[in-house]
C-alpha angles and dihedrals in degrees: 000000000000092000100050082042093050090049086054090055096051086049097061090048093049091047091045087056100037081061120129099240087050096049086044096047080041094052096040087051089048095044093054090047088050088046098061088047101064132074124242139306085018084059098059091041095055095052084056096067098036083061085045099057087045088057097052091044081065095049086044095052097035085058088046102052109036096213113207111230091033099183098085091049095048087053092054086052094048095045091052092041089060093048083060100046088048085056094047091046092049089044093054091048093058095039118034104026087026092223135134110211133171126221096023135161089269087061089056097047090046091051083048098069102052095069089044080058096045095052090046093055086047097058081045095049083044093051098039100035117079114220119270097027089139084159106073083046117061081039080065096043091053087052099045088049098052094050094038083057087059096041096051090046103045102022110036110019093066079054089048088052110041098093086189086085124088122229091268097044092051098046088052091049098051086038088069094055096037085051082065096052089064108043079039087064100034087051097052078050103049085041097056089035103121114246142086120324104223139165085269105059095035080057095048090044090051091047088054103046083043089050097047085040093061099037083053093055095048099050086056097043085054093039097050107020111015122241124289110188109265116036123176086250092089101070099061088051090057091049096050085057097055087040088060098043080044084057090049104042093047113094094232086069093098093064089058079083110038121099117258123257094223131356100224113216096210120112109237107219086246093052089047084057106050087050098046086052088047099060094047090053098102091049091042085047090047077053099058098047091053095055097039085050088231127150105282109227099205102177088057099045089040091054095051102052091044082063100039096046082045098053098052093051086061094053089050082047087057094044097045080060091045088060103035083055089050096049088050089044086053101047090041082053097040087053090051093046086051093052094040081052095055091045094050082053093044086048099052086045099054093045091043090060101032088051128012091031109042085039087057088044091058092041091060092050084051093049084053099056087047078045084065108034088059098052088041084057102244100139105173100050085042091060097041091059100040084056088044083052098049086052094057102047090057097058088046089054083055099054077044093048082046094053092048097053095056086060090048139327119248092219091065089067085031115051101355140248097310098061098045090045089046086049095038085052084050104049084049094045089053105039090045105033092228118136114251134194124186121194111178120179116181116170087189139352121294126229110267095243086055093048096051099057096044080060100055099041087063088043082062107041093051089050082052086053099043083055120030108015110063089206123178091200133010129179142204138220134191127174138175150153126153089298121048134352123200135184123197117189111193132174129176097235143138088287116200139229111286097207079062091072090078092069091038095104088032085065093044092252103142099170105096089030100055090051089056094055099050091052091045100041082057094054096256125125119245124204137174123207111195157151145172108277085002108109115241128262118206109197123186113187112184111173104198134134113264127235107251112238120250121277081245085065095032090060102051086062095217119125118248090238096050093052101045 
């Protein structure tokens, strides 16, 4: 048995490498190394086909994976395939007529692929993008604007000045760089657009920061050296090709272009970054042509940072609402807590005199009849009271034992977390008919106010699922160790728009919101993962050290979740 499982194992891995997106990425790797290897012209030849493989790894993945909607795709395919003929007609040029022109044919069909590229990048922004996501726009903006700063003083301006360039000369020139600009600010774009990040997008990302960094190196290699033939450059040309035919051929490919779930509001450290290097971009600029000893260009370098500076008070502006909005949303949903809170008080209250009380109450009339009848010597009718009694109490201790447990439930003290959640699940399961599943997994024991939320979120998520889901089945996932502990609640129901949670507490439904503000009141991180006709998935992260069990656990070397 474990050998026919580990064979199994070694299976998978070798079907998972023998994929066509890793051969493809393997053979692309191994052709750029190769090409480097060889002497011209077989150099240039070889690179040729090493474009052009790329190129019919596109049209073969394009015809394997159907993509809907396929015009992005076929403009990638277009623009890379430009990229490729412009090879083949340069290559042609050097080798074959032995002449160097500029501008040529082969120019024209490369310029031609950077606006192929750019329209492809556009359809994607538009798929993946919600409306209204004005934030990861003007974060894209901020970034465009501070390398197109570098690229237009570096790159363009010596063009724009060398007066031993014709007309023509001068306008192909600037087009390269000004090619960049564009594919520069559709790519920030594309990278800060919500969504998965899969393989396929990594690998598109990657094709298009090897394809800018070339061009790049190549534009400073021509501007300050000449070129020479082969430049290093080329490489990553060749690369950015394979990456692109590794995006199309990967079967993720197909959620570059699906709208976003949800558009999150929060700044990553690496986008931070990137913006934070982007606005510092026009005094790092004035830096390096002081040093250089280069001509200063101070309205374009003015201008820039006046936008830029612009731009990222805007997007302060934005967060500043995000929080004021926040900070309303929270005291609407504290208020409602608090009053929730008073009406859960008056409730017990209400339910511990119309019925404990006032039954305890009855039951101490009736011990004093059997009080009397006793003393008066009827035995029979004395015992017979005092069992009717007995009869009665206990089914008072259990409404007691009730109440209690909607406070809080002794087994969490008792046996921990796993058994209240996996009798919580039961009783559900039982009074709903919908198919349950419970997988706990607790390295150690949790702390007892972490425990206790956990609880009632999923308290909470199963009553959501009672009312509004109509599941058939729902499942539920706990996880811990010292470090982090996280709970995940799905079901497979009717979902619901997620743009729709903003007007949740607006409506007077609490539910989701309230969930939200137990985990984050105890310093966790909440989530909903949702769609129309999706089901809903409820996550709670908290990321907090755990209580270590007792020696008396500890020596019976059983683990807390095997034994509950």
């Amino acid at each position: 048995m474990a050998l026919r499982e580990g064979t199994a194992r070694v299976g998978r891995r070798l079907g998972r490498g023998l994929a066509p997106w890793n051969l493809c990425l393997a053979a692309g790797i191994a052709g750029t190394g190769v090409f480097y290897l060889l002497d011209s012209p077989w150099q240039l030849v070889w690179g040729n086909l090493v474009a052009g493989g790329a190129v019919l790894a596109i049209v073969a993945g394009l015809w394997w994976r159907r993509p809907v909607p396929a015009l992005p795709w076929l403009l990638l395919l277009a623009g890379v395939l430009c990229f490729a003929g412009g090879d083949v007609v340069w290559t042609i040029y050097e080798q074959v007529a032995l002449i160097d022109p500029f501008p040529s044919a082969a120019d024209l069909i490369y310029l031609a692929g950077y606006p192929l590229l750019a329209a492809a990048l556009l359809l994607l922004i538009r798929g993946r993008s919600p409306r209204g996501d004005w934030t990861s726009l003007i974060d894209a903006t901020v970034i465009a604007v501070g390398t197109s700063l570098l690229v237009w003083v570096f790159l363009v301006e010596p063009y724009v000045r060398d007066q031993s360039l014709s007309l023509v000369e001068r306008v192909v020139s600037i087009a390269y760089p000004a090619g960049d600009v564009l594919l520069i600010a559709l790519a920030a774009r594309f990278a800060v657009t919500p969504g998965r990040r899969t393989t396929a997008f990594r690998a598109l990302l990657a094709a298009l920061v090897l394809l800018l960094t070339a061009d790049t190196l190549f534009a400073v290699l021509n501007l300050f050296r000449g070129y020479e033939g082969v430049s290093p450059a080329d490489g990553g040309y060749l690369m950015a090709d394979v990456l692109f035919a590794v995006t199309v051929l990967h079967p993720t490919m197909h959620i570059l272009s699906m709208p976003a779930r949800r558009s999150s509001q929060r700044v990553s450290r690496r986008r931070l970054a990137a913006l934070a290097g982007a606005s510092l971009m026009a005094p790092a600029v004035l830096v390096a042509q002081r040093v250089t000893g280069t001509e200063v260009e101070p309205l374009v370098i003015a201008a820039s940072a006046a936008i830029l500076f612009l731009l990222v008070v805007t997007r302060m502006a934005g967060l500043i609402r995000l929080i004021e909005q926040a900070q309303v949303e929270r005291g609407r949903l504290l208020d409602r807590t608090v009053q929730a809170a008073e009406q859960e008080r008056i409730r017990l209250a209400a339910e511990l005199h119309d019925g404990p009380i006032q039954h305890l109450s009855m039951l101490a009339y009736e011990l004093e009849r059997a009080r009397l009848r006793l003393v008066a010597g009827r035995v029979g009718g004395g015992v017979e009271s005092v069992r009717q009694t007995q009869e009665k109490l206990r089914h008072e201790v259990g409404e007691l034992r009730r109440l209690m447990v909607g406070l809080r439930p002794p087994v969490l003290d008792e046996v921990g977390l796993e058994a209240a959640l996996r009798d919580h699940v039961a009783t559900f399961e039982r009074r709903t008919q919908i198919a349950c599943k419970v997988e706990v997994a607790l390295a150690e024991r949790l702390d007892p106010e972490l425990e206790t939320v956990l609880y009632r979120v999923t308290q909470e998520a199963l009553t959501n699922v009672e009312k509004h889901a109509r599941a058939g089945q729902l499942g539920v996932v706990l996880f811990g160790g010292r470090e982090a502990a996280r709970l995940e609640v799905r079901d497979d129901g009717v979902g619901f728009d997620p743009a729709a949670t903003a007007d949740l507490a607006r409506r007077g439904h609490f539910g989701l919101l309230g969930m939200r503000e137990r985990v984050e009141l105890a310093g966790g991180a909440w989530s909903v993962d949702t769609r129309p006709g999706g089901g809903v998935a409820v996550r709670a992260t908290f990321v907090r050290p755990t209580v270590p069990r007792p020696a008396a656990e500890r020596g019976t070397g059983v683990p807390m979740a095997s034994r509950t």
